[in-house]
C-alpha positions as CSV (number, residue, x, y, z in Angstrom):
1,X,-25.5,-38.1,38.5
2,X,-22.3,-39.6,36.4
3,X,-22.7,-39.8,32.7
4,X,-23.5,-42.4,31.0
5,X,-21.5,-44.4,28.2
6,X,-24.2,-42.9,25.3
7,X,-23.8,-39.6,26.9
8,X,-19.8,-39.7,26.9
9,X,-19.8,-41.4,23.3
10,X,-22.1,-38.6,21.8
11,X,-20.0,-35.6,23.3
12,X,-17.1,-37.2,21.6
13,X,-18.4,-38.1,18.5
14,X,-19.6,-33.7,18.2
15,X,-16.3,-32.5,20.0
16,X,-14.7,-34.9,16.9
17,X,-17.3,-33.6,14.2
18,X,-16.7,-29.9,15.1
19,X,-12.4,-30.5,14.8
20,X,-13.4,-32.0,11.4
21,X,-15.4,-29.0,10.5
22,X,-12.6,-26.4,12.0
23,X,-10.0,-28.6,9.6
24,X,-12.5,-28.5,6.8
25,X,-13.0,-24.6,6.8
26,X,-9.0,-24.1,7.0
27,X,-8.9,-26.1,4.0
28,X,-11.3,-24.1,2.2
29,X,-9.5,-20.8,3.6
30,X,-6.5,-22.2,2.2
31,X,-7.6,-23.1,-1.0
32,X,-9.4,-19.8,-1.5
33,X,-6.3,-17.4,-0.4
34,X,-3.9,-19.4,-3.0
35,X,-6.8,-18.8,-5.7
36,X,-6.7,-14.8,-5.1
37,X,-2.6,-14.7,-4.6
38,X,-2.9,-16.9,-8.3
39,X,-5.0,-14.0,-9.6
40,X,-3.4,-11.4,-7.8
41,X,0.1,-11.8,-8.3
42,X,-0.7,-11.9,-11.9
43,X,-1.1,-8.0,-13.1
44,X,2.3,-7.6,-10.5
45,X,3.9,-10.4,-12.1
46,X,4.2,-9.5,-15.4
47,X,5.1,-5.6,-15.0
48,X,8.5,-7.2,-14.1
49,X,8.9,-9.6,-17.3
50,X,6.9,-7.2,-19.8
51,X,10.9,-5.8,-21.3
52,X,12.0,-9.5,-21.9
53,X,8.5,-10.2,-23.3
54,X,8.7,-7.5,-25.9
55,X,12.3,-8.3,-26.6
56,X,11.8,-11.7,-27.2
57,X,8.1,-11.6,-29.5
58,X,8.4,-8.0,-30.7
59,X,5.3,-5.8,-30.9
60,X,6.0,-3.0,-28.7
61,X,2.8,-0.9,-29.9
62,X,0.7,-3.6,-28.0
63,X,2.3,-4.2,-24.7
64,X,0.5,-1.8,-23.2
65,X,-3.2,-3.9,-24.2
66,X,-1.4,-7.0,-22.1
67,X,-2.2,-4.7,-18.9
68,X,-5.5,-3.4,-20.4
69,X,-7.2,-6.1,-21.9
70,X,-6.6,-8.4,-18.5
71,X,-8.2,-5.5,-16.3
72,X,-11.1,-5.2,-18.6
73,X,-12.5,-8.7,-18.8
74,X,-12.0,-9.4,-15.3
75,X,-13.5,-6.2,-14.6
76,X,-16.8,-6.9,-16.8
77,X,-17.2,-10.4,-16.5
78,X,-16.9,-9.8,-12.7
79,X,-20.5,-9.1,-11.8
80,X,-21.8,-11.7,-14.6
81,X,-19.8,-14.5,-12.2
82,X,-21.6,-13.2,-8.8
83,X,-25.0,-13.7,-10.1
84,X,-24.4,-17.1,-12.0
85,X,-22.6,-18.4,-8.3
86,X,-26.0,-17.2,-6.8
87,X,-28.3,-19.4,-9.0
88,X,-25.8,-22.2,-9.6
89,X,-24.2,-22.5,-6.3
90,X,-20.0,-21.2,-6.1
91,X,-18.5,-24.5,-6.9
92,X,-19.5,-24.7,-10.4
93,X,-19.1,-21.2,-10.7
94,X,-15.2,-21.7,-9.2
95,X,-14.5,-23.9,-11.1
96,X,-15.6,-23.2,-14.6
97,X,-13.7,-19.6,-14.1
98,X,-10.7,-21.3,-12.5
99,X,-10.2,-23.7,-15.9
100,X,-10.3,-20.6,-18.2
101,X,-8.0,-18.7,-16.3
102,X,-5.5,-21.9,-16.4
103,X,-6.2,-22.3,-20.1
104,X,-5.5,-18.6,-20.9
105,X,-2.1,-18.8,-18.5
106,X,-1.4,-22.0,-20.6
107,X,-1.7,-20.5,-23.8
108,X,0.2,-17.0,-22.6
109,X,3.1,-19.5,-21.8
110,X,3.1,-20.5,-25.5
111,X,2.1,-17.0,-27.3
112,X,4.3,-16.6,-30.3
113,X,3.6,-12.8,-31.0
114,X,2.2,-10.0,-29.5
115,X,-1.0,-9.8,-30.3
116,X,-1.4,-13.8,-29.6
117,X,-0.6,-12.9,-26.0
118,X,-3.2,-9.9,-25.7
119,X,-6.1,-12.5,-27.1
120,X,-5.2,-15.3,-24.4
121,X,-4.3,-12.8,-21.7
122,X,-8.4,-11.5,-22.2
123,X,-8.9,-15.4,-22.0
124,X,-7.3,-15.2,-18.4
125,X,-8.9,-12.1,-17.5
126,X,-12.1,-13.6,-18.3
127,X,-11.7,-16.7,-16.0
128,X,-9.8,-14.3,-12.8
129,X,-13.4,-12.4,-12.4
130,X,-14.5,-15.1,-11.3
131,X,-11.5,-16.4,-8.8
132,X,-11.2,-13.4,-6.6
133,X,-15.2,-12.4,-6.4
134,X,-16.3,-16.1,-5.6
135,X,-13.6,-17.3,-3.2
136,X,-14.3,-14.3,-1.0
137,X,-17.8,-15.1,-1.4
138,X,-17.2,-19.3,-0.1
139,X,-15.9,-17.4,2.7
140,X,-18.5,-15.4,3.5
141,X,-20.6,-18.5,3.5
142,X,-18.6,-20.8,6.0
143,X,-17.6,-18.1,7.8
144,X,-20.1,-16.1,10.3
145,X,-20.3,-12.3,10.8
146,X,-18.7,-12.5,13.8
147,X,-15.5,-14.6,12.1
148,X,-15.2,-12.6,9.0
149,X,-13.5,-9.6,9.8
150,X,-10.4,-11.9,10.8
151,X,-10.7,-14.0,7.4
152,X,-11.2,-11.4,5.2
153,X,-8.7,-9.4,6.3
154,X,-6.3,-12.3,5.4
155,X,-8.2,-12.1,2.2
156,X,-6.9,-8.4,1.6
157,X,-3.5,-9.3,2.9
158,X,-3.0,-11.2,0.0
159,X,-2.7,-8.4,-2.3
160,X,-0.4,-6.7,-0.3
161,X,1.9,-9.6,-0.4
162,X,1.0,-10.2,-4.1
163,X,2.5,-6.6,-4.7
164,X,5.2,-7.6,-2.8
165,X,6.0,-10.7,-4.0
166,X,5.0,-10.4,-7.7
167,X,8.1,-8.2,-9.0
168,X,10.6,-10.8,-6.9
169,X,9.8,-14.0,-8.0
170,X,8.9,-12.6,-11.7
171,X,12.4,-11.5,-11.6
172,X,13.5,-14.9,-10.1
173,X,11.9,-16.7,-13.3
174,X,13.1,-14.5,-15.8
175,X,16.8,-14.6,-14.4
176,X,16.8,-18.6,-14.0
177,X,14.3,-20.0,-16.6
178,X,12.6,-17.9,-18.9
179,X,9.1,-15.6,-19.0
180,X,7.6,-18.0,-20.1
181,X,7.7,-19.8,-16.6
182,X,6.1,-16.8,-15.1
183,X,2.9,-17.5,-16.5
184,X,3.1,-21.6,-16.2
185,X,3.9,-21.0,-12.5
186,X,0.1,-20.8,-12.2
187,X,-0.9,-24.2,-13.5
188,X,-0.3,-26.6,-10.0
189,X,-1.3,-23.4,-8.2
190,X,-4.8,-23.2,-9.9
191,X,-5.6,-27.3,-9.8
192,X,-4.5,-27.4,-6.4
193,X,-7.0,-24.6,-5.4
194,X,-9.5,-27.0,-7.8
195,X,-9.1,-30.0,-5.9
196,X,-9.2,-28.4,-2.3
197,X,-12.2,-26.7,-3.0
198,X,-14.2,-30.1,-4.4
199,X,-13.3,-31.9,-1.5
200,X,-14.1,-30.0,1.1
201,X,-16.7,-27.3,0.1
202,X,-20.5,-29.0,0.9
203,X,-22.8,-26.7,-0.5
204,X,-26.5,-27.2,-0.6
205,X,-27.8,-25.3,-3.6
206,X,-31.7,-25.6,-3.8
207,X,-32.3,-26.6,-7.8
208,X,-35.2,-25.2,-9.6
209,X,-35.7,-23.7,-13.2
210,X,-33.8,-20.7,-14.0
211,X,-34.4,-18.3,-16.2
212,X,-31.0,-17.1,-17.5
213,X,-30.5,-13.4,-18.3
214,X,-28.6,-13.4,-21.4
215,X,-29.6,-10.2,-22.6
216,X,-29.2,-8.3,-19.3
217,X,-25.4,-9.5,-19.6
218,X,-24.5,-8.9,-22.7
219,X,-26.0,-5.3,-22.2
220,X,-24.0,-5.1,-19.1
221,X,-20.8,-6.4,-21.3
222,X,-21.1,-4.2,-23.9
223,X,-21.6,-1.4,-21.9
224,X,-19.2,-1.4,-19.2
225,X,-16.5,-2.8,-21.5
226,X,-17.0,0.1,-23.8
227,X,-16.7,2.7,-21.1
228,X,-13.5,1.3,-19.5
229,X,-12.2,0.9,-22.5
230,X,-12.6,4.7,-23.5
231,X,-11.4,5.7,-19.7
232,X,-9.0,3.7,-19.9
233,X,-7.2,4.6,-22.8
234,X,-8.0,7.4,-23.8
235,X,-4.7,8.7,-24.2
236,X,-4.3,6.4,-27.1
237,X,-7.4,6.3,-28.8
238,X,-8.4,8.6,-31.8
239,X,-11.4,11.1,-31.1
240,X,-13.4,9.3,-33.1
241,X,-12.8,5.9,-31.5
242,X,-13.6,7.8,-28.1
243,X,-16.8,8.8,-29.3
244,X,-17.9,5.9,-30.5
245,X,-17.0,3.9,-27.7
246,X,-18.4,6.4,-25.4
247,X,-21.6,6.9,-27.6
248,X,-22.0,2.8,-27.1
249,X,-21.3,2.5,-24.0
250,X,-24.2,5.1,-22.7
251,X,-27.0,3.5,-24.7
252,X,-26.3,0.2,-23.7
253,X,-26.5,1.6,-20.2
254,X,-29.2,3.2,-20.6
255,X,-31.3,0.0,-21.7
256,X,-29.9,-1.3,-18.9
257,X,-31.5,-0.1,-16.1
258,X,-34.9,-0.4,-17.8
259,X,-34.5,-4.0,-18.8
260,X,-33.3,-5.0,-15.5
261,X,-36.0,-3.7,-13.5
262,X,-38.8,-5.4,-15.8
263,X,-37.1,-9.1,-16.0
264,X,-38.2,-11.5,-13.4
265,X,-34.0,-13.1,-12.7
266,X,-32.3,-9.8,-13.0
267,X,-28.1,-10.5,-13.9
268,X,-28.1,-7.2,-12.1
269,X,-30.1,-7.5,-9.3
270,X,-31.0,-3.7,-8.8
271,X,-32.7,-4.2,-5.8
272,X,-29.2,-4.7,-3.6
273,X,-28.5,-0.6,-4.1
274,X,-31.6,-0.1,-2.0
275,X,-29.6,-1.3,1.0
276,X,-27.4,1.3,2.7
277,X,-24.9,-0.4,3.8
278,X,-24.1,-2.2,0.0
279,X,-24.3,1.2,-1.2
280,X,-22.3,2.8,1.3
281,X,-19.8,0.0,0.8
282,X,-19.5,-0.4,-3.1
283,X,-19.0,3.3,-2.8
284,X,-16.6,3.2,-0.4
285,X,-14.6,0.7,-3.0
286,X,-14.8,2.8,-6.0
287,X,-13.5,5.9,-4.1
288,X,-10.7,4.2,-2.3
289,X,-10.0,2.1,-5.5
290,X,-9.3,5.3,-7.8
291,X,-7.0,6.9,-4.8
292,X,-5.2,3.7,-4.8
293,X,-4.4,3.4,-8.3
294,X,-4.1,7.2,-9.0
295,X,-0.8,6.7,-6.5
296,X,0.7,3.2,-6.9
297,X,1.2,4.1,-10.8
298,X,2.8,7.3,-10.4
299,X,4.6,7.1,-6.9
300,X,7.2,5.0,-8.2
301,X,7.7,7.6,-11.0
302,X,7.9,10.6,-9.0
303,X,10.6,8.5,-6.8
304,X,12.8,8.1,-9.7
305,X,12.0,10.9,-11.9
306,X,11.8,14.0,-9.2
307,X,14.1,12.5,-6.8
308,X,16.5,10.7,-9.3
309,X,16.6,7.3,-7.2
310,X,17.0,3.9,-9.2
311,X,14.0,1.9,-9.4
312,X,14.8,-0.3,-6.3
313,X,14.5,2.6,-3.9
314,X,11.3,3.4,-5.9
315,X,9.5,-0.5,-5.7
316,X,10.3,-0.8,-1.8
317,X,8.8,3.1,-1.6
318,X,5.6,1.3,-3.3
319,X,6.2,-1.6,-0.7
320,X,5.5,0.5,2.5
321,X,2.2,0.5,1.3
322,X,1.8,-3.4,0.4
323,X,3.3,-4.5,3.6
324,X,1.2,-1.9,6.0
325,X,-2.1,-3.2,3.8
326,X,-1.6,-6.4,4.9
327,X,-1.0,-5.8,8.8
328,X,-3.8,-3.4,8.9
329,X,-6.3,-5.6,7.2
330,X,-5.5,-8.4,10.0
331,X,-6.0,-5.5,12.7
332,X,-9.6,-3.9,11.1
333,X,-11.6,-7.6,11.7
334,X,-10.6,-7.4,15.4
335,X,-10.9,-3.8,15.9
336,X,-14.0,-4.0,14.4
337,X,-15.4,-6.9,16.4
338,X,-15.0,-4.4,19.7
339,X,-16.1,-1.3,17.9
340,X,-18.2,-0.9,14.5
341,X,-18.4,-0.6,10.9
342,X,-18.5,2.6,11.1
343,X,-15.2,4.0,13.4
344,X,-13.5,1.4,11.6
345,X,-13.9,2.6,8.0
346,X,-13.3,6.7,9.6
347,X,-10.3,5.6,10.6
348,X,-9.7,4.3,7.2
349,X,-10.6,7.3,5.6
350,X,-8.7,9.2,7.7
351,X,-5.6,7.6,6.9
352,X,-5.5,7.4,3.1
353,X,-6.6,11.3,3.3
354,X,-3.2,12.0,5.3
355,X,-1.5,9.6,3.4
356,X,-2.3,11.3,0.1
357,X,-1.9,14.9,1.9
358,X,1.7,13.8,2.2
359,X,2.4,12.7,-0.9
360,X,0.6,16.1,-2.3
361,X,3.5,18.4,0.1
362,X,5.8,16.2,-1.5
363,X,9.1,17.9,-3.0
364,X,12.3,16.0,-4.1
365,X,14.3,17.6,-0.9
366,X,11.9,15.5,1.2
367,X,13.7,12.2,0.2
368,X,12.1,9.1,-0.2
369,X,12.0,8.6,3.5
370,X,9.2,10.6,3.6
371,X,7.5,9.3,0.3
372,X,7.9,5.8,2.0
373,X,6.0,7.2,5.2
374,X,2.9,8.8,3.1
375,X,2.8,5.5,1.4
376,X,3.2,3.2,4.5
377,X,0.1,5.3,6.0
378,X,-1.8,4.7,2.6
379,X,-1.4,0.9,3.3
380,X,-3.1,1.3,6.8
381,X,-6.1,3.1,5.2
382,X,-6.7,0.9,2.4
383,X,-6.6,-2.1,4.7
384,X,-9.1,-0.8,7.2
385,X,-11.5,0.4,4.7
386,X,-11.4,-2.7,2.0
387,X,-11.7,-5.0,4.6
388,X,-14.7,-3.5,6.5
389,X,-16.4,-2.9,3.5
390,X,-16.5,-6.2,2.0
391,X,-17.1,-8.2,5.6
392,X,-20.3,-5.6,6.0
393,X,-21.8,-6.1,2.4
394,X,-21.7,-9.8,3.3
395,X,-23.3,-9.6,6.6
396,X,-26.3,-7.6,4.9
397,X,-27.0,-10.1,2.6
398,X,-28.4,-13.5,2.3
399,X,-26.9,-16.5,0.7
400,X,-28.7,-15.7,-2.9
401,X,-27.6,-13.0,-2.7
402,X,-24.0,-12.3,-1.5
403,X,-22.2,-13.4,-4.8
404,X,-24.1,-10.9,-6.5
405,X,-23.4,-8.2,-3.4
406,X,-19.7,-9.5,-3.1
407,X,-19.1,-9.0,-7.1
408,X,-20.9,-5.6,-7.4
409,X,-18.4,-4.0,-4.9
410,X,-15.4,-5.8,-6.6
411,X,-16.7,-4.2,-10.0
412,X,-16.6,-0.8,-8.4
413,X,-13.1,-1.3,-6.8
414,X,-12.1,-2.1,-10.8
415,X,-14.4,0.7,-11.8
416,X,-12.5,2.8,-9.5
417,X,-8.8,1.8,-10.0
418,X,-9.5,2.8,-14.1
419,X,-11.2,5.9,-13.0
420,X,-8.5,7.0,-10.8
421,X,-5.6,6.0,-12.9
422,X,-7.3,7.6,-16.2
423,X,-8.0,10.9,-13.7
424,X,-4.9,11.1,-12.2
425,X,-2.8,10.6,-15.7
426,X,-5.0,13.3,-17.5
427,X,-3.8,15.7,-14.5
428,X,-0.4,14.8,-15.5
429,X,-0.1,15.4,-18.4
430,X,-2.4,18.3,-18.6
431,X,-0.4,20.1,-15.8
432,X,3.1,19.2,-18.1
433,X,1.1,21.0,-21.1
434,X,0.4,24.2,-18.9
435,X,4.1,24.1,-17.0
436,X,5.8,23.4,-20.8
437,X,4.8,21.7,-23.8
438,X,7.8,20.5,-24.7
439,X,8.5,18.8,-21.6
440,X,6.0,16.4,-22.1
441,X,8.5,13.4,-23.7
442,X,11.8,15.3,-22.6
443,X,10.7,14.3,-18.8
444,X,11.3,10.7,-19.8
445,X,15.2,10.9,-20.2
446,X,14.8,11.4,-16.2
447,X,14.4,8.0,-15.8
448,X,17.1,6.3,-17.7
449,X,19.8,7.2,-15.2
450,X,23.0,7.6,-17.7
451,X,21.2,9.8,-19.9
452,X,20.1,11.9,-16.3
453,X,23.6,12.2,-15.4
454,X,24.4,13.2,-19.1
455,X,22.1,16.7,-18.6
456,X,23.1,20.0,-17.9
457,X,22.5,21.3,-14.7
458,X,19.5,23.6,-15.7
459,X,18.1,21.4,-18.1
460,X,17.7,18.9,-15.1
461,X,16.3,21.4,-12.6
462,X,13.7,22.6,-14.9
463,X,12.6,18.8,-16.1
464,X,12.7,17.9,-12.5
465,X,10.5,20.7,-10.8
466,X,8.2,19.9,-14.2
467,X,7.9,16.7,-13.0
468,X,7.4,17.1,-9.5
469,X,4.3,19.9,-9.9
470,X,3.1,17.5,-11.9
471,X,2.9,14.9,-10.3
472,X,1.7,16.9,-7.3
473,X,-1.3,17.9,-8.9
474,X,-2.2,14.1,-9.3
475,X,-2.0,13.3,-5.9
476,X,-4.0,16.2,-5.3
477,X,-6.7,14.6,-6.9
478,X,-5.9,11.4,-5.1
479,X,-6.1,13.2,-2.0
480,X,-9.9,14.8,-3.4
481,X,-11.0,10.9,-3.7
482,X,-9.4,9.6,0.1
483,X,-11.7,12.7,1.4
484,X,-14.8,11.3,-0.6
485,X,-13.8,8.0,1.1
486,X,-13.9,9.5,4.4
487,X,-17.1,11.1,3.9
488,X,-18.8,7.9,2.4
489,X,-17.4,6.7,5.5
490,X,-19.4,8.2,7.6
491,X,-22.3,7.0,5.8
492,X,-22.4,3.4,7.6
493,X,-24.9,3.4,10.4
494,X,-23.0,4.2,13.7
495,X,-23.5,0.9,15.9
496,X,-23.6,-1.5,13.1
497,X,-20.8,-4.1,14.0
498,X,-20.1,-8.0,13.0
499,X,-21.2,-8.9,16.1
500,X,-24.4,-7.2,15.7
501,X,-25.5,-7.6,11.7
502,X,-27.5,-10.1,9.8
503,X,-28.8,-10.2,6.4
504,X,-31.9,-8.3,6.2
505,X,-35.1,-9.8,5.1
């Protein structure tokens, strides 16, 4: 019986509304990967301008506190975001934290000291724990189980080719216009991502009274901020200050728990580490998160230090890593999609464990050929196991409950990536005491390269093979925390899969 003209109009008028909805969601997907490269690209970006930064506004005794003080507010303000974007809805959430990361960029940009640029760069921080956590949560709400392994693989892409990227076009910046450009760079990036996502993200947030948990956040502020702050650096803190910071940061955690459990809008909603597979998963990120860190920071080092290669051959060593990430995140969502959760992640673990094995055998005869190859297989690991472990946190969840889920197992990648670097820098230095304790600041003339070629032949072997066991013990432990990985791994129920996994009830 031939169609009639109703019949023939509808099916064009849903084949037209489902191209618009296809073009919507790209849009979206757009706006939200430009939001993460934004916040991304910014710890890489300024590593590369941080010498013309401290030659131009002084205060060397602080530079370090313009990495610190950004990881720490994005870190604790991080989970504070993913519960406010579940009672709120994401786009108020977006864009609030959006605004406050532009202003702090804004103000970096016109930072007339040292210290200046420390209090505006925790302005940034504070608004970027909001832009990575929530844009991979709009994704996970346009997107279905089924889609996201593809989408938020691109999602982890991006900081593999933020890594990449970051040291290049800092350089570029520097070279042709000044540091200062580095951090304005941001500002059409940022309100494009603004715009895109008020025109095209529809959200249908169900309005009632809330009952905001001020206490439970400021609790979960003080504590965590205290404890990262110890962990993280405690190399440069006073006993005392470790203490008390320590001291603080337990009894705040401690009436954590308690309070959380008793209020009736938890800002930590407890209840989501019942689940296996959120467990499992945030796990998964704070394990893999402290074996990442524990070798980008020092790989580099051991590169030009124990191998006496410039600092070019050392950033593309690092590179490997960035640029594998990236490919392997794009393979895990399709891999997964035939497979599960599961064999997905164990592949994962496998490869950062023989990554990290590699790196541990390493000597400086091995070249950085082979550094390059244990760092390349590093990459693949990381973006199997980041990528399944955020797309099956998502599917477990509901929509009230996957900014929450989404920024609790960002939180323990941060957790993680302090942990590991902390850990792996006390093995350092600790092994340097034991091997010779004056070695400890003589190592550093290995890395200026005239002053290298300046030393006596013995005086270098014995600095060098200082170095190197060093060094090797770190990765040792990096190697301890791909295994956990691995083991956590195995954790995930066996058949679970995107194309089998909803939230649960």
């Amino acid at each position: 019986m031939p169609d009639t003209a109703g019949e023939s109009l509808g099916r064009a008028q849903q084949h037209l509304a489902q191209r618009s909805d296809r073009m919507r969601r790209r849009l979206i997907l757009a706006a939200c990967l430009i939001a993460t490269f934004m916040a991304a690209v910014e710890s890489t970006i300024v590593a590369t301008i941080i010498p013309t930064i401290v030659s131009d506004l002084g205060g060397f005794s602080l530079f370090t506190w313009v990495f610190t003080v950004y990881l720490l507010t994005q870190a604790v303000t991080i989970p504070v975001y993913g519960r406010l974007a579940d009672v709120y809805g994401r786009k108020p959430v977006f864009f609030f934290g959006t605004a406050v990361f532009l202003l702090g960029t804004l103000m970096c940009g016109l930072a007339w000291n040292m210290l200046a640029l420390v209090c505006f760069r925790a302005l940034q921080g504070c608004g970027a724990g909001a832009i990575q956590p929530i844009a991979t949560t709009i994704l996970g709400d346009i997107y279905t189980p089924a889609e996201r392994g593809r989408i938020q693989g691109l999602v982890s892409s991006v900081f593999g080719v933020s890594a990449v990227l970051g040291p290049s076009l800092g350089g570029f910046l520097v070279a042709h216009m000044s540091w200062r450009a580095v951090f304005w760079v941001n500002l059409p990036i940022g309100i494009a991502a603004i715009v895109m996502i008020a025109a095209f993200l529809r959200e249908d947030v169900r309005h009632r009274q809330h009952r905001i948990d001020w206490a439970g956040s400021l609790l979960l502020l003080v504590a965590f901020s205290s404890l990262m702050l110890a962990l993280v650096q405690n190399g440069s803190l006073s006993r005392t200050t470790l203490t008390v910071l320590t001291l603080v940061g337990v009894v705040a955690l401690a009436a954590l728990f308690p309070y959380e459990r008793r209020t009736p809008e938890p800002m930590l909603p407890l209840d989501l580490w019942r689940h296996r597979v959120i467990v499992v998963g945030s796990l998964g990120n704070l394990t893999s998160g402290a074996m990442m860190m524990g070798v980008s920071a020092f790989l580099p080092t051991y590169v030009q230090g124990a191998m006496g290669r410039g600092a070019i051959v050392g950033g593309l060593v690092l590179g490997a890593m960035s640029v594998s990430w990236a490919v392997a995140s794009l393979a895990a969502g399709r891999v997964m999609m035939h497979t599960s959760y599961r064999f997905v992640a164990i592949l994962g673990g496998i490869s950062l464990s023989v990554g990290c094995a590699m790196l541990a055998a390493l000597t400086p005869a091995d070249g950085p050929v082979w550094a390059a190859a244990g760092s390349l297989v590093i990459g693949i690991g990381m973006g199997f196991c980041s990528t399944v472990f955020i797309v099956s946190i998502q599917a477990s969840v509901p929509w009230r409950q996957r900014g929450a889920a989404t920024s609790s197992s960002m939180f323990m990648r941060f957790v993680g990536q302090s942990a590991g670097a902390a850990g792996c820098g006390a093995v350092l230095n600790a092994t340097m005491l034991h091997l010779d304790p004056g070695a400890a600041h003589a190592v550093e003339r290995l890395l200026d390269a005239p002053v290298r070629l300046a030393m006596a032949p013995p005086e270098l072997a014995h600095l060098t093979d200082v170095m190197a066991r060093s060094l090797q013990n770190a990765y040792l432990l990096a190697t301890g925390f791909a295994v956990l990985t691995l083991l956590i791994a195995t954790r995930l129920p066996a058949r679970l899969s995107p194309a089998h996994h909803g939230p649960r009830t």
